[in-house]
N, C-alpha and C positions, 0 to 999 in steps of 0.2 A: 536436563537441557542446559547445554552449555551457551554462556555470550557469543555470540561470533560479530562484532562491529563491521566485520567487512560485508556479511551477509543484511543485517541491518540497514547500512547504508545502501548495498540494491537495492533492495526493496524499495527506501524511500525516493530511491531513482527513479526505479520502474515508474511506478507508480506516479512519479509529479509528471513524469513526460506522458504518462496514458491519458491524464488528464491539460495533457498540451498547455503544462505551465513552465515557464522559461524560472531554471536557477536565482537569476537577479528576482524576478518578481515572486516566486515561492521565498526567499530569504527576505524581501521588504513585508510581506504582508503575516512572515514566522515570526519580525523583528529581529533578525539576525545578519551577519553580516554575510555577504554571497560568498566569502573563501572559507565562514563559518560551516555553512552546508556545505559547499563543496567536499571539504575534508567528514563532514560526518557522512555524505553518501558513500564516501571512496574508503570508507571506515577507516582512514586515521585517527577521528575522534570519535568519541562517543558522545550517543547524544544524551547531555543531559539527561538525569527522571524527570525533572520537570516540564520538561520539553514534550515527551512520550504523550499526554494529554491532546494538547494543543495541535503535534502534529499527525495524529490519528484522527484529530476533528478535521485538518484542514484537508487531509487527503481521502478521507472519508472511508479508512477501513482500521481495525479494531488494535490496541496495543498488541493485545497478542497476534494478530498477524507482521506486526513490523518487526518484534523479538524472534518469533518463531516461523513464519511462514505459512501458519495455518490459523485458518479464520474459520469457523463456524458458518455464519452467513455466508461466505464467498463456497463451500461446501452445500448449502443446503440452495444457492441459485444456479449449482450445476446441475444438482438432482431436478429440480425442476424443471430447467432447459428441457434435461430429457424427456421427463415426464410429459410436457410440451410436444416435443416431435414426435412420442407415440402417439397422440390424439390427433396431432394433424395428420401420421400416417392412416389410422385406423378413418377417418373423418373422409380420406381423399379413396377410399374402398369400400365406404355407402354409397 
């Protein structure tokens, strides 16, 4: 697996806006400066390792989903979703 900072920084895009937090207030409460993050969602920089921590807690999904894209949990609450709509379907044909 190779770095990609540009992929990186979508992600931590996506992600602060899913959680309907505004750039300035994601950077005040990171402790970073808002054209700090700006330039690491837009992958001009990279974000710190140290960073990686802190901002996996604050957006609440795993380092490795921010490096790579793929999370474990965010996989194992699709399976279940489904697993979900077969019991409601089978549930709604008793």
């Amino acid at each position: 697996m190779m770095f990609n900072a540009k992929e990186v920084g979508q992600r931590i895009r996506e992600r602060r806006m899913e959680l309907s937090l505004s750039l300035p207030q994601a950077a005040l409460e990171l402790h970073l400066s808002a054209d700090h993050l700006r330039k690491i969602e837009k992958g001009t920089r990279n974000p710190p390792l140290e960073l990686l921590g802190p901002l996996s807690n604050y957006l609440d999904v795993s380092i490795q989903y921010l490096l790579s894209g793929e999370d474990e949990k965010v996989e194992l609450i699709e399976q279940l979703d489904k697993v979900i709509h077969i019991i409601q379907d089978v549930k709604t044909k008793i």
